[in-house]
C-alpha positions as CSV (number, residue, x, y, z in Angstrom):
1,X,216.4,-27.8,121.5
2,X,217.8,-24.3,121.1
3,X,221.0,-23.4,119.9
4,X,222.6,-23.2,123.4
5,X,222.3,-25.9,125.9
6,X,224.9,-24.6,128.6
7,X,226.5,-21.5,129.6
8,X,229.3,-21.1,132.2
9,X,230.0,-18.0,133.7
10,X,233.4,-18.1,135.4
11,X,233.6,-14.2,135.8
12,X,231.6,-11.3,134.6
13,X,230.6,-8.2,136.5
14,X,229.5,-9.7,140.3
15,X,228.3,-12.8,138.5
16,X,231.3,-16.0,139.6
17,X,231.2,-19.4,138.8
18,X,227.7,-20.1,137.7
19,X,226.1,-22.8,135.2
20,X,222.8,-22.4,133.1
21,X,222.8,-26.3,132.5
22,X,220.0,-27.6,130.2
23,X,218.4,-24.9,128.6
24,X,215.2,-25.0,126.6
25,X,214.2,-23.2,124.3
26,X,212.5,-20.6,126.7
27,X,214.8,-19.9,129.3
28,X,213.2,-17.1,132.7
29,X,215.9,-16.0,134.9
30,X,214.5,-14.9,138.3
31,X,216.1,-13.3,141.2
32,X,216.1,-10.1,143.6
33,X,217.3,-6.4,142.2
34,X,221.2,-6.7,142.0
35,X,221.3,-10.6,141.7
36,X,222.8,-10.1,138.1
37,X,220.3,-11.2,135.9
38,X,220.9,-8.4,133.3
39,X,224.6,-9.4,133.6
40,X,223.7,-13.1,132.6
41,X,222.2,-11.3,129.2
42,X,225.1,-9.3,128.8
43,X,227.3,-12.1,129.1
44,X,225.7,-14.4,126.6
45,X,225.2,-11.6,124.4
46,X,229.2,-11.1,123.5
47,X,228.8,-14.8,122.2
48,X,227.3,-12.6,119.1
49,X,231.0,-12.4,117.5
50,X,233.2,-13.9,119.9
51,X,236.4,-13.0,118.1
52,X,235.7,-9.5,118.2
53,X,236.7,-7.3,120.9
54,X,234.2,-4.3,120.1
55,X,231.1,-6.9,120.3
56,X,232.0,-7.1,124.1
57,X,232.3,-3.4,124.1
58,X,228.8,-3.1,122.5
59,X,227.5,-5.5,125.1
60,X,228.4,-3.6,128.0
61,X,226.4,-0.9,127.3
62,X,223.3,-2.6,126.3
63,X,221.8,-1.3,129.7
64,X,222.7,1.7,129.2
65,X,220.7,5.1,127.1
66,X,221.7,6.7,124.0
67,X,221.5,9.7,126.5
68,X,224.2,8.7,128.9
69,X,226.5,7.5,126.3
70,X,226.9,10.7,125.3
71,X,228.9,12.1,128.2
72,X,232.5,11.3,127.3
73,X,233.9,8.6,128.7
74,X,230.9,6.8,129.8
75,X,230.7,4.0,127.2
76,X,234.6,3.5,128.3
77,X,233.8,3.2,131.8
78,X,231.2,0.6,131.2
79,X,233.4,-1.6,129.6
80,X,235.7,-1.7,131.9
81,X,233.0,-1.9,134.7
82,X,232.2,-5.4,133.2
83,X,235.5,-7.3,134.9
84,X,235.5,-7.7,138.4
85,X,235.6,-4.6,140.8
86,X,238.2,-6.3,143.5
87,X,241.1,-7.2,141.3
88,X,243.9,-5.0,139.7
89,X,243.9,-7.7,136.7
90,X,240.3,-7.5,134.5
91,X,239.4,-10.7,133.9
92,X,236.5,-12.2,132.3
93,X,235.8,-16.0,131.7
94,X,232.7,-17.6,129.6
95,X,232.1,-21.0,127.9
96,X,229.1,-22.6,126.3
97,X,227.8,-25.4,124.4
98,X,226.5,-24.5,121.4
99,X,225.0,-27.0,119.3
100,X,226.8,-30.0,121.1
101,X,229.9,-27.8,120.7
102,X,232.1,-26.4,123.4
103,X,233.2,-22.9,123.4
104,X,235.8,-20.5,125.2
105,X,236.2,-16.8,125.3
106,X,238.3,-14.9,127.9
107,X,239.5,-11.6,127.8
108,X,242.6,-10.6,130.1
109,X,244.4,-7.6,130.2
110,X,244.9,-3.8,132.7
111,X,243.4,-0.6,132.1
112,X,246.7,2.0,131.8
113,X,246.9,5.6,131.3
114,X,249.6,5.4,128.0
115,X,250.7,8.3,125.7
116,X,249.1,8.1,121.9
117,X,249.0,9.8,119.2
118,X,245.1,11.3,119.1
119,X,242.5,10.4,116.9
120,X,242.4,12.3,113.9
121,X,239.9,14.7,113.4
122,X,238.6,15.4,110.2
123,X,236.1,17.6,108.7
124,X,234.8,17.6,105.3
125,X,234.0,21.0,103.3
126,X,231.3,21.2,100.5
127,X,233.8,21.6,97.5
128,X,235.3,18.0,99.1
129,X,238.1,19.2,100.7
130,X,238.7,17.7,104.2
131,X,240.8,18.8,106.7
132,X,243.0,17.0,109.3
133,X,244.0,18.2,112.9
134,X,247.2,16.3,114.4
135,X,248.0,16.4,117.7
136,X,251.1,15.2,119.4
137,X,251.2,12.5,122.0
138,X,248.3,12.9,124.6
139,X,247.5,10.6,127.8
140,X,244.8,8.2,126.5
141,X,243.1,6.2,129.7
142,X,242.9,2.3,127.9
143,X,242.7,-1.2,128.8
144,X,245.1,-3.5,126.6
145,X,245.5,-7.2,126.7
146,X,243.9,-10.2,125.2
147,X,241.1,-12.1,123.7
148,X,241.5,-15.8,123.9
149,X,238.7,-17.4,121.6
150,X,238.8,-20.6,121.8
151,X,242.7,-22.0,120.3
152,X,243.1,-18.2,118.8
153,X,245.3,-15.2,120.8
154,X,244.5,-11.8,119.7
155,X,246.1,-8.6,121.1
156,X,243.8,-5.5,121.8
157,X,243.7,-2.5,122.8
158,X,240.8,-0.2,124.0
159,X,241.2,3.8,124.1
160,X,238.5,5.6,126.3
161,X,239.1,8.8,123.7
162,X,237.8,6.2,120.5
163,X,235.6,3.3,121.8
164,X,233.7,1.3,118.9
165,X,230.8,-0.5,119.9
166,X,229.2,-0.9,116.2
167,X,230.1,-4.4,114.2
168,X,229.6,-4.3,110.6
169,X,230.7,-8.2,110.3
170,X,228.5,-10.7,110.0
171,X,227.5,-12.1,113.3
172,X,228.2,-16.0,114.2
173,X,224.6,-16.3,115.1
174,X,221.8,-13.9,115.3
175,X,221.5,-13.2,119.1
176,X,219.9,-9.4,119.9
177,X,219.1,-7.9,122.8
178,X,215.9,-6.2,123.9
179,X,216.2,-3.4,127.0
180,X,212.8,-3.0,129.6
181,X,213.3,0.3,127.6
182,X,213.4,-1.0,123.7
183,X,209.9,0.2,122.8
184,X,211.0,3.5,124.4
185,X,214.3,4.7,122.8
186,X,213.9,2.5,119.5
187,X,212.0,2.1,116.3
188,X,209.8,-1.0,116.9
189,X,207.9,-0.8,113.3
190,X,210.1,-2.2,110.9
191,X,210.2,-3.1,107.2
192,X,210.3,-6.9,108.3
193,X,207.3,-7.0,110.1
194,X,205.4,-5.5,107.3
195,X,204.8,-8.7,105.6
196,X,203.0,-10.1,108.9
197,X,200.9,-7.3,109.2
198,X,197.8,-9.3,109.7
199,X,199.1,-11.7,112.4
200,X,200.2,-9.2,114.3
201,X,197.2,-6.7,113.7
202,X,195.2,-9.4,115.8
203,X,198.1,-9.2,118.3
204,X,197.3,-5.5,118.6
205,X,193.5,-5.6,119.1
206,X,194.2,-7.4,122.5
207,X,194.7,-3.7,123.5
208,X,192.4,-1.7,121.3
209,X,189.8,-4.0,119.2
210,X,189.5,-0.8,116.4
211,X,192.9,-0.9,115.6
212,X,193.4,-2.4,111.7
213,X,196.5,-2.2,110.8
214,X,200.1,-0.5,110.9
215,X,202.5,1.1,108.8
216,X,205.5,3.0,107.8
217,X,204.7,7.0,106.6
218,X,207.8,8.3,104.6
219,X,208.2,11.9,103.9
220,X,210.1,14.1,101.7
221,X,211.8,16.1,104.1
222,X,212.3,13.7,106.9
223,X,215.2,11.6,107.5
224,X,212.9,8.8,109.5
225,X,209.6,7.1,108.7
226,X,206.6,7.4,111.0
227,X,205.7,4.2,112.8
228,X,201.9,5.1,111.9
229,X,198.7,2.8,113.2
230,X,195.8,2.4,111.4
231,X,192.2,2.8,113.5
232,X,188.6,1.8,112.5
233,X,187.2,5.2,113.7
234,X,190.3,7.8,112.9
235,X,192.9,8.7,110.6
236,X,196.2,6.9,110.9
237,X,198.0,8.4,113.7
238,X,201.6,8.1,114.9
239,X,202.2,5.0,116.8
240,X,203.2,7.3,119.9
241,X,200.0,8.5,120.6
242,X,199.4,4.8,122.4
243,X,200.5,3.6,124.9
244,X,204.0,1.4,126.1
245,X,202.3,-2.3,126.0
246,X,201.3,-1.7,122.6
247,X,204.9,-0.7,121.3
248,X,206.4,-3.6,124.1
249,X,204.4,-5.5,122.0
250,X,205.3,-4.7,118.4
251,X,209.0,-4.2,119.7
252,X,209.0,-8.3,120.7
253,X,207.6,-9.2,117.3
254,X,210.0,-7.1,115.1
255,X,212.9,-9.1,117.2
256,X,211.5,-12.4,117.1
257,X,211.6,-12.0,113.0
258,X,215.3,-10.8,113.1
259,X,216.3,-13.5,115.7
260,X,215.0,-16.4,113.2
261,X,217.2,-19.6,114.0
262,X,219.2,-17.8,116.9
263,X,218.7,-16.3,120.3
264,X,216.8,-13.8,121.7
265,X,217.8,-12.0,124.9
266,X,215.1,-10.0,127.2
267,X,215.1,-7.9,129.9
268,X,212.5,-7.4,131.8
269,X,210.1,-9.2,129.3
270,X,206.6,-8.3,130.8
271,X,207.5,-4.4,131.0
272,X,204.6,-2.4,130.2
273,X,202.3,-5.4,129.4
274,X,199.2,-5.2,131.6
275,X,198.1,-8.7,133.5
276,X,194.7,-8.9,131.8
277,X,196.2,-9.7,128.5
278,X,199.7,-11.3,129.8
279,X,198.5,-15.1,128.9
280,X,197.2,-14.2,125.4
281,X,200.6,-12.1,124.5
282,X,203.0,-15.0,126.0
283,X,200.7,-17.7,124.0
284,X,200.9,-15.6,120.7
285,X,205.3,-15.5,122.0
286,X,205.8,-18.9,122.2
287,X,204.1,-19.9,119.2
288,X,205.8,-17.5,117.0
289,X,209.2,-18.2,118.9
290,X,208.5,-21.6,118.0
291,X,207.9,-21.3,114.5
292,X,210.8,-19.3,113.6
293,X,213.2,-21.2,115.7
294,X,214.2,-18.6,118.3
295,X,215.2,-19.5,121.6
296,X,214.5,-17.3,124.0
297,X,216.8,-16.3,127.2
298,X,214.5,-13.5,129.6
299,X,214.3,-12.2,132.8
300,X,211.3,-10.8,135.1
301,X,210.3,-10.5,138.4
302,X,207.0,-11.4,138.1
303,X,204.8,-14.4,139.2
304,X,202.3,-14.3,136.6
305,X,204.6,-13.9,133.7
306,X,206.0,-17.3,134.9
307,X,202.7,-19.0,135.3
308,X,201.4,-17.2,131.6
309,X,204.4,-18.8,129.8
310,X,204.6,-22.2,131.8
311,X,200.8,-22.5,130.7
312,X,201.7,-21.2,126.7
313,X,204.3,-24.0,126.7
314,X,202.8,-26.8,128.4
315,X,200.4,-26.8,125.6
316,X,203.1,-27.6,123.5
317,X,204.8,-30.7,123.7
318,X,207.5,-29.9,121.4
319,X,208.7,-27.1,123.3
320,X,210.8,-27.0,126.8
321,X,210.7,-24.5,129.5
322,X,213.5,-23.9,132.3
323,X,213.0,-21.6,134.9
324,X,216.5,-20.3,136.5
325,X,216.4,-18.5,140.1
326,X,219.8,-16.4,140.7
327,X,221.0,-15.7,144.0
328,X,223.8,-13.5,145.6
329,X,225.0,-15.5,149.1
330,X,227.4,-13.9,150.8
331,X,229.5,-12.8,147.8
332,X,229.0,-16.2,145.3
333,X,226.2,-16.2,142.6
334,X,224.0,-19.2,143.1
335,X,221.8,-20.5,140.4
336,X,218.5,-23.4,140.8
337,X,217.3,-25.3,138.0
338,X,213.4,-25.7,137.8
339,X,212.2,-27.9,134.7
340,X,208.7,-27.3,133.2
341,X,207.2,-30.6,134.8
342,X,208.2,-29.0,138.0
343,X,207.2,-25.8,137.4
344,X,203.6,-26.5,136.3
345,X,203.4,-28.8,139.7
346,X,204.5,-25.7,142.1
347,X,203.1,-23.0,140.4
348,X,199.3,-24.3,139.1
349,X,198.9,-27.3,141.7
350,X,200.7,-26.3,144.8
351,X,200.4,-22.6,144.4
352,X,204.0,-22.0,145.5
353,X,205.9,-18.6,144.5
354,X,209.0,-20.0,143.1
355,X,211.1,-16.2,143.4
């Protein structure tokens, strides 16, 4: 069994007063466009450090591109877009059971234009010298209130003018995150999957049967390596030269390494992987999952990607598969519970679509 085996939403986003109740250790959330399923990984994910209130600023805006957060104020705005739109208080409520232990976070509070003192401004010379700008009092947009976490109180305060969304702490358990758009806007070779380079080299040859290996290229004057792959008939070449399933793909291995005895939450977790080879990726998933004790939490909208991973873990006793179907009924989130043993019987023998 995986680290969490229940997780209450009380309030989050459009998501109210809904239960994932016995979870496996690979979790599929299904639903329509707009049900909240990205708002259930959202939600879990601020279990990461629960004491902390810029991990629940750094899950809001998992969804969202380095791009947008760019513009100012957008990161701010999708924090406070995580409480619920029709109240003037911004509430959220979540609990779990982690390990046979019960947990509480809730964060209360307004969002209140005050007058600050600016952040300071600072710009460092070449000789060392830096130099400081001070402003007086400006009006800073922020939300203030607190975190309740568990029996501890803690005051905060968020300013839309200096939002952190980067923790540096240790987390309480390794949970990440994986957008539909990871293998897009983020490095997906890392120096952790170069020790399983030939496992997943036969991973890769499910999409080109020449490939032979992968690697990192460093060079003097660049500040990044190249994510290079190594071919039979060419010179390595940079990996984006192939195409998305390949770097999907490497993109789930690399976080199944870094999500060793934890969770792992995915969005979208058949983006870019083709059907003909969707039963031989999700068998290679499970196993590895499996071996390095990662429970999984995902969502998709797709038939087959059910029926690929229903069929990877029914072949494996020792591992437990519950499907979770979100709805939105007039304004209330409604969740059903579908076990493996029921699964396997509506999908495989009665041929029933389950979404």
């Amino acid at each position: 069994m995986g680290l969490f085996n229940k997780i209450t939403i009380g309030q989050y986003r459009g998501l109210n007063d809904i239960t994932l109740d016995e979870m496996g250790d690979f979790n599929i959330i299904l639903g329509n466009n707009n049900a909240g399923k990205t708002s259930i990984l959202e939600a879990v994910s601020c279990w990461r450090t629960p004491d902390r209130i810029d991990n629940v600023v750094r899950s809001s805006i998992l969804r969202i591109s380095s791009k947008r957060l760019q513009a100012r104020g957008s990161a701010f705005d999708a924090f406070v877009n995580i409480f619920p739109y029709h109240s003037g208080n911004k509430t959220i409520k979540l609990s779990s059971v982690i390990n046979g232990e019960r947990h509480h976070l809730e964060i209360d509070g307004v969002v209140e234009t005050r007058f600050l003192q600016p952040v300071r401004l600072s710009r460092s010379f070449s000789d060392g010298d830096a130099e400081e700008k001070e402003q007086s009092e400006i009006e800073v947009e922020c939300f203030s209130g607190v975190l309740k976490n568990n029996d501890s109180t803690i005051e905060v305060l968020v300013r839309s003018d200096d939002i952190r969304a980067e923790l540096r702490e240790l987390p309480l358990m390794p949970i990440n995150f994986i957008s539909s758009a990871h293998h897009l806007t983020n490095s997906v070779v890392t120096k952790n999957l170069l020790p399983h380079k030939e496992e997943i080299t036969k991973l890769l040859t499910m999409f080109d049967v020449n490939i032979t290996g992968f690697d990192l290229a460093y060079e003097e004057s660049g500040w990044y390596p190249t994510e290079m792959i190594h071919h039979k008939y060419f010179a390595p070449v940079p990996l984006s030269t192939f195409g998305d399933g390949l770097k999907r793909v490497l993109g789930l291995a690399g976080q199944v390494l870094m999500s060793q005895n934890g969770l792992l939450l995915i969005d979208e977790i058949d983006t870019s992987i083709h059907i003909s080879v969707l039963a031989d990726v999700f068998k290679w998933f499970v196993s590895a999952c499996k071996q390095y004790n990662v429970q999984v939490l995902a969502t998709t909208h797709s038939l087959e990607t059910v029926r690929s991973i229903v069929n990877a873990v029914t072949s494996d006793e020792a591992c437990e598969m519950v499907v979770y179907r979100l709805e939105q009924i007039r304004g209330k989130s409604r969740v059903t519970r579908f076990a493996e043993a029921e699964l396997n019987y509506i999908l495989n023998e009665m041929g029933q679509d389950i979404r």
